[in-house]
ROVO-961334 format. One record per residue: residue in one letter; y, z, x of N, C-alpha, C in turn. Coordinates in steps of 0.1 Angstrom, whole numbers, padded with zeros to 4 digits, always signed. Atoms other than C-alpha are relative to their C-alpha. Layout:
aYZXYZXYZX ...
This chain:
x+0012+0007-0003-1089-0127-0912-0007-0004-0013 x+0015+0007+0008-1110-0151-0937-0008+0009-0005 x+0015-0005-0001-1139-0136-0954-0007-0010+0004 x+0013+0014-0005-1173-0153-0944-0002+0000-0014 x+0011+0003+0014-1185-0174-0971-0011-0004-0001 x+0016+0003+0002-1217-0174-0983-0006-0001-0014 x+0005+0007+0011-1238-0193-1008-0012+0009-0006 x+0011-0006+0003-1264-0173-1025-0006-0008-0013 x+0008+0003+0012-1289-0179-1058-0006+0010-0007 x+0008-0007+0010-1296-0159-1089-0011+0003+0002 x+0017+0001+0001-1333-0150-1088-0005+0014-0015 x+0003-0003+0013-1350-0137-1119-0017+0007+0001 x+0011-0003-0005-1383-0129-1104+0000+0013+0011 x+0004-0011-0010-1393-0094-1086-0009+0003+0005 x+0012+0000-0004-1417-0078-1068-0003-0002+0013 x+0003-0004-0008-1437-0075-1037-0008-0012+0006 x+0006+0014-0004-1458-0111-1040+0013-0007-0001 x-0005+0012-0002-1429-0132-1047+0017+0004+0010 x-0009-0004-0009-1404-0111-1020-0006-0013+0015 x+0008+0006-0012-1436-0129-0995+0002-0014-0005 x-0003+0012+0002-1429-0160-1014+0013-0007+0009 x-0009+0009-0004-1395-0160-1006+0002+0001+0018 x+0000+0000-0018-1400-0151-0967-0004-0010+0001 x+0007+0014-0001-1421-0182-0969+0009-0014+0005 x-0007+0012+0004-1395-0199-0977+0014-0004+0012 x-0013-0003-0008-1366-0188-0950+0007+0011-0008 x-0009-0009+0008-1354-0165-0975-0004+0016-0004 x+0008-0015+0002-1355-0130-0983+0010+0005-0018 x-0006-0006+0008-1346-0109-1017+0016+0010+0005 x-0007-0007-0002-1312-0093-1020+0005+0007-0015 x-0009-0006+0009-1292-0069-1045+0013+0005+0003 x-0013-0003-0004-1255-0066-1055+0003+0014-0007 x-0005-0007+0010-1240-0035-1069+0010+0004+0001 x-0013-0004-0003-1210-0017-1076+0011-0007-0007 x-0012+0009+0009-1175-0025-1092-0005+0005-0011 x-0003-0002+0016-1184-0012-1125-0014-0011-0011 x+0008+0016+0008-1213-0043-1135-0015+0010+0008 x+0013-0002-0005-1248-0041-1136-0007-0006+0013 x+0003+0002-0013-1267-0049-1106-0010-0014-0002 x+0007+0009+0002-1277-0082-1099-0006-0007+0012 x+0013-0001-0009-1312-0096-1081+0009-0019+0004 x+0001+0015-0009-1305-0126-1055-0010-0002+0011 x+0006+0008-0011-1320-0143-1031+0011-0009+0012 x-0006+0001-0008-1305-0158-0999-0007-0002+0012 x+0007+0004-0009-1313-0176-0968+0005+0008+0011 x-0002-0010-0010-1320-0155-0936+0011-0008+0008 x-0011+0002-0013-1302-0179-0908+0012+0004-0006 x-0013+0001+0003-1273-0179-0929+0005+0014-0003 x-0005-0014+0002-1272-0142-0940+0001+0009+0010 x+0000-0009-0018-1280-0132-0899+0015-0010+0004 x-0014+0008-0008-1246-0158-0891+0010+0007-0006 x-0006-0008+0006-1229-0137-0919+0002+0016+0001 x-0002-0016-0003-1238-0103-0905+0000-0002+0020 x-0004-0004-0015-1229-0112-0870+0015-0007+0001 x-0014+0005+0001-1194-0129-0878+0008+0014+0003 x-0005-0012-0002-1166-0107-0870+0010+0001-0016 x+0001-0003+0010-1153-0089-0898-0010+0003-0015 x+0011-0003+0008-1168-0070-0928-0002-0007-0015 x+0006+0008+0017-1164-0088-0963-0005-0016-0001 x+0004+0012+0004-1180-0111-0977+0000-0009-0012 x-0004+0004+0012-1172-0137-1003-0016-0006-0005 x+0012+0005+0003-1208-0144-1022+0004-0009-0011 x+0003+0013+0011-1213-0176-1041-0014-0002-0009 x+0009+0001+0005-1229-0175-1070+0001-0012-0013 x+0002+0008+0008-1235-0207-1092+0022-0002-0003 x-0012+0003+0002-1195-0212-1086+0012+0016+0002 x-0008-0016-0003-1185-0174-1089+0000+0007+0011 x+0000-0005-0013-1172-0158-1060-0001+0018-0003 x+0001-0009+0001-1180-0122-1057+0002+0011+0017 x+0000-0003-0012-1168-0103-1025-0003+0017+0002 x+0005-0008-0005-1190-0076-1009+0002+0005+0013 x+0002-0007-0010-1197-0053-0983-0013+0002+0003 x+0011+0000+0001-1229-0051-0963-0006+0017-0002 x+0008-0017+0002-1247-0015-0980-0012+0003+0012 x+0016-0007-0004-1281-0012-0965-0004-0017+0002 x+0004+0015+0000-1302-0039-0952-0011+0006+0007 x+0016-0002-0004-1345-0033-0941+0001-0010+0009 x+0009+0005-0013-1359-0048-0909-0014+0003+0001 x+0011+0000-0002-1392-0057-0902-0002+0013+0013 x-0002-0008-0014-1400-0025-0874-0007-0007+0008 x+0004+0007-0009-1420-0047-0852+0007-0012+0002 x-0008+0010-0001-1405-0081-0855+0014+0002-0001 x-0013-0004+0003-1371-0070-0863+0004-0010-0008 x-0005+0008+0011-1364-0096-0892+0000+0005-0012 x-0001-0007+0012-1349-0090-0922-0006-0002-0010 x+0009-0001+0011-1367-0079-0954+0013-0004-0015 x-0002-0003+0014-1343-0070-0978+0016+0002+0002 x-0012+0000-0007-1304-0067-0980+0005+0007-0015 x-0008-0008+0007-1278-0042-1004+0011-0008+0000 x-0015+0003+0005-1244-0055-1013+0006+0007-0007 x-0007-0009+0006-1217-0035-1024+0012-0007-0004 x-0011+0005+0004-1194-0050-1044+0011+0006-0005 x-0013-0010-0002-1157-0039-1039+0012-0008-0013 x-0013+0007+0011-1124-0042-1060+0012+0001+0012 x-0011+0000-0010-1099-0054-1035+0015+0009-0003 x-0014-0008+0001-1070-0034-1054-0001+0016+0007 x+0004-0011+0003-1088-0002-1045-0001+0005+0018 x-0001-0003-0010-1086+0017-1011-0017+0005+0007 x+0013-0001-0003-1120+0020-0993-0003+0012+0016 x-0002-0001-0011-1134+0040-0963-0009-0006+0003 x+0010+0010-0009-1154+0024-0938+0005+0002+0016 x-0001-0004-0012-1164+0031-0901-0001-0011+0005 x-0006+0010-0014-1147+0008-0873-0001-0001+0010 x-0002-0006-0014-1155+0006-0839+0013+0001+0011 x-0013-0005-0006-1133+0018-0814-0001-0011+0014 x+0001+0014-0007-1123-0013-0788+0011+0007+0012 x-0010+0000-0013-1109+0000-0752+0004-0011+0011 x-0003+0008-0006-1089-0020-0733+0009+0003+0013 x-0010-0005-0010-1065-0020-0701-0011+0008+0011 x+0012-0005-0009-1097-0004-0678+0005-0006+0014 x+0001+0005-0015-1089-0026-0650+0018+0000+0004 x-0014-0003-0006-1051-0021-0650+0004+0016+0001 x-0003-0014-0006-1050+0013-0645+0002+0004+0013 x+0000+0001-0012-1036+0027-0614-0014+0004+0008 x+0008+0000-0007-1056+0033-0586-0007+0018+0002 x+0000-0017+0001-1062+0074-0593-0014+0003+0004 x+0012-0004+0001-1098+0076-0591-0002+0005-0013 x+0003-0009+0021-1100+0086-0631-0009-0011-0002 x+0012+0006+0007-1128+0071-0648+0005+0006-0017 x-0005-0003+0013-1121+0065-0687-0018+0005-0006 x+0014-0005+0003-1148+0085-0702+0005+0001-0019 x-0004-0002+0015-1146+0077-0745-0015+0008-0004 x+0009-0015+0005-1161+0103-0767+0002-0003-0014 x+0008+0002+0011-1158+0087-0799+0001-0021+0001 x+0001+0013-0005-1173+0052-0801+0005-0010-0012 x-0005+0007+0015-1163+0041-0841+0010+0013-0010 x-0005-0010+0000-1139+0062-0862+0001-0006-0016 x-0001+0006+0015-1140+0060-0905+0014+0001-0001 x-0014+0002+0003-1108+0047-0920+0004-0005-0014 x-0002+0000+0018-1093+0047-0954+0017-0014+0002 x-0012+0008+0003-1075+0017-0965-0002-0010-0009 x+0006+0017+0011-1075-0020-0987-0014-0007+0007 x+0013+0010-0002-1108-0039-0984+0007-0012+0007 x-0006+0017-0005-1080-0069-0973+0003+0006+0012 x-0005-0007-0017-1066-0045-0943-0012+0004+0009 x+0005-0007-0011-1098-0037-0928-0003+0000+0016 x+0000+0004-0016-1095-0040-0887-0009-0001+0005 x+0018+0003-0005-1124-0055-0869+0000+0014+0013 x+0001-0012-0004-1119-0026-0846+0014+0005+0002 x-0014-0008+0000-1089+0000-0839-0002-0001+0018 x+0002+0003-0015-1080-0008-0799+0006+0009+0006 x-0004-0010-0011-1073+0016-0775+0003-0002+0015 x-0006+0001-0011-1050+0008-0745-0002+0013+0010 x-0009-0013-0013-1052+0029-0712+0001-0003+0012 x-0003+0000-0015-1038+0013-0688+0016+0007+0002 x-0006-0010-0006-1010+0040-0688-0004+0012-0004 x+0002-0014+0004-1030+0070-0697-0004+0008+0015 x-0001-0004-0012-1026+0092-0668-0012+0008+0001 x+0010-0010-0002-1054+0112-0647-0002+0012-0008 x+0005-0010+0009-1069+0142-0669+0009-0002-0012 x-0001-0003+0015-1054+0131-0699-0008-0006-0008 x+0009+0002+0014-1066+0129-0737+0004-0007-0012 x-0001+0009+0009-1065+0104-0759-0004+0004-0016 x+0002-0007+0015-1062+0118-0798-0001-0009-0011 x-0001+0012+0012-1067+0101-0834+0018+0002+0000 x-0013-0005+0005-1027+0116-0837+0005-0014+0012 x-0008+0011-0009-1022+0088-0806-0003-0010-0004 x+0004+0012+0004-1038+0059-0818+0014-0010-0009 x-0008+0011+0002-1021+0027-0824-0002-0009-0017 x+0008+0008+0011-1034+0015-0860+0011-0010-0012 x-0006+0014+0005-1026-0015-0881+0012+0011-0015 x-0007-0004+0008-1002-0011-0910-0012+0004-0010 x+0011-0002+0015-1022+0002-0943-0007+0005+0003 x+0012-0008-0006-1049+0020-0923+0003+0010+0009 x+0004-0016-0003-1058+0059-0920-0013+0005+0001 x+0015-0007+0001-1083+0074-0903+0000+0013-0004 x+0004-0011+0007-1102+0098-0917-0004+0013+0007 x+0006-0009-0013-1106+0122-0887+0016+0012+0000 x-0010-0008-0006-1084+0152-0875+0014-0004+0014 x-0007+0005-0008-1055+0144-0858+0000+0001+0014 x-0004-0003-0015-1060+0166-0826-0018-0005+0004 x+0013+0010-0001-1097+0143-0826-0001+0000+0013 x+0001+0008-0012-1104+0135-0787-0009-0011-0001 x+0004+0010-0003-1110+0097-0789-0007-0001+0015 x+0002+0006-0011-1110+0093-0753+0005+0010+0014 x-0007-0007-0011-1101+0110-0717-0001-0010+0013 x+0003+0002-0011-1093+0100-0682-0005+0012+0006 x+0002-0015-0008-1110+0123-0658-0008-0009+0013 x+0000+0000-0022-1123+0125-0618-0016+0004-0004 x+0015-0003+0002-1162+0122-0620-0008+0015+0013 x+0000-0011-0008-1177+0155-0603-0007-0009+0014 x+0007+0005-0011-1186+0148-0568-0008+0011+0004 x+0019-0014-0006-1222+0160-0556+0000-0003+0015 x+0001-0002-0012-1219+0165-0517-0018+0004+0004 x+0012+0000-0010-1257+0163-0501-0003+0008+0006 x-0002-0012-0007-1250+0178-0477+0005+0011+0003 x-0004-0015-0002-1237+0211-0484-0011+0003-0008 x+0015+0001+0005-1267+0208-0509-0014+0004+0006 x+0006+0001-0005-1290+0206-0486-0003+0013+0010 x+0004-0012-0012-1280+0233-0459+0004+0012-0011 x+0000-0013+0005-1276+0258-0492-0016+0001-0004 x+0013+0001+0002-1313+0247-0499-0005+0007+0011 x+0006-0006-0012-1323+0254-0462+0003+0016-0004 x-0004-0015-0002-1303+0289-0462-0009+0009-0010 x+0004-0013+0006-1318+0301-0491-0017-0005-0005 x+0013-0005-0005-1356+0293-0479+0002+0008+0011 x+0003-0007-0016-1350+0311-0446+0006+0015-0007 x-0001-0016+0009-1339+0341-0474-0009+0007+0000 x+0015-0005+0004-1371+0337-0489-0012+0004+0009 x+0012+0000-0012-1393+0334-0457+0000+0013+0008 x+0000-0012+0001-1412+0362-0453-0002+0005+0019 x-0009-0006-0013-1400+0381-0417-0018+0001+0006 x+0011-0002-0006-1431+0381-0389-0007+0013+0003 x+0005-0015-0003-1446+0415-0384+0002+0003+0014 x+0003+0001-0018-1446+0433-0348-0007+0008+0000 x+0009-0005-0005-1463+0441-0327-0009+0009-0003 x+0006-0015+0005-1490+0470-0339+0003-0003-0013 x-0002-0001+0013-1476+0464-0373-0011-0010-0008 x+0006+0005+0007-1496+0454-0402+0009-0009-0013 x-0013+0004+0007-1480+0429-0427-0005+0005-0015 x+0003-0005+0015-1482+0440-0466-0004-0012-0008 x+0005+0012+0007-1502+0417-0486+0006-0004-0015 
């Protein structure tokens, strides 16, 4: 898969007035770091850096005045009320170099499963994985349309691309089929009755006095 490319701009100016300049403007401050180089102050326009962080896959090729520099998204601030971004991290990688990075986990086959009554119940929902910045899988997929009633789906089962290791224990439970408990009402109900007519306290007789 492509990286997304994206065009960015040098900026030379910091600070807290001209961060509000550049929101003004559509734009918000960013920084790159990593790879070995000092860290450098950009700028970058929101639509294009929200079209860049909802594309599928994680790198990104940044364009700077002709130089391409390909990152990963580090950290990135949101406004907490409006939820628009402030501010954005870049982590700039060396493609020769093996990375890890958490993947989400993508189940499939749900509606071809037989008819057992199992319900696929997953238990982990992304899983970190060590491999090339060029191998990274937009998620690791998980088939169960033959995993049979009460079984367990492990990292040791998983299907994963060439060049990628996750980073988890082999006997991991990704996922299970299982039989959802059934809650019966009505035996509910007449163990509720039975055990007020436990509690309920017995009528006195005749002549008798009851104990307060």
């Amino acid at each position: 898969m492509a990286n997304y490319q994206l065009t960015v701009e040098e900026r030379t100016e910091t600070g807290k007035s001209y961060a509000r300049k550049l929101r003004a403007m559509g734009k918000i401050p960013a920084v790159i770091y990593g790879s070995g180089k000092e860290s450098t102050n950009i700028e970058v326009g929101v639509r294009d850096v929200e079209k860049a962080l909802s594309a599928q896959g994680s790198l990104i090729d940044l364009d700077i005045a002709g130089a391409k520099r390909t990152v990963l998204v580090k950290d990135m601030r949101r406004d907490p009320v409006r939820g628009t971004l402030q501010h954005l991290d870049f982590h700039e990688i060396d493609l020769s170099k093996k990375l890890q990075i958490v993947v989400p986990i993508r189940v499939t086959g749900e509606d071809t499963r037989p008819n057992d009554g199992g319900v696929v119940q997953t238990l982990l929902w992304e899983v970190e994985v060590l491999c090339l910045p060029t191998d990274i899988p937009e998620a690791i997929v998980v088939d169960v349309s033959d995993v049979e009633l009460e079984q367990t789906v492990t990292v040791a089962d998983l299907e994963l691309p060439s060049g990628v290791e996750v980073v988890l224990d082999a006997d991991e439970a990704v996922l299970k089929v299982g039989v959802p408990a059934a809650v019966d009402l009505g035996q509910e109900d007449e163990a509720d009755e039975a055990a007020e007519g436990e509690g309920a306290e017995a009528p006195a007789a005749d002549g008798e006095e009851s104990e307060a």
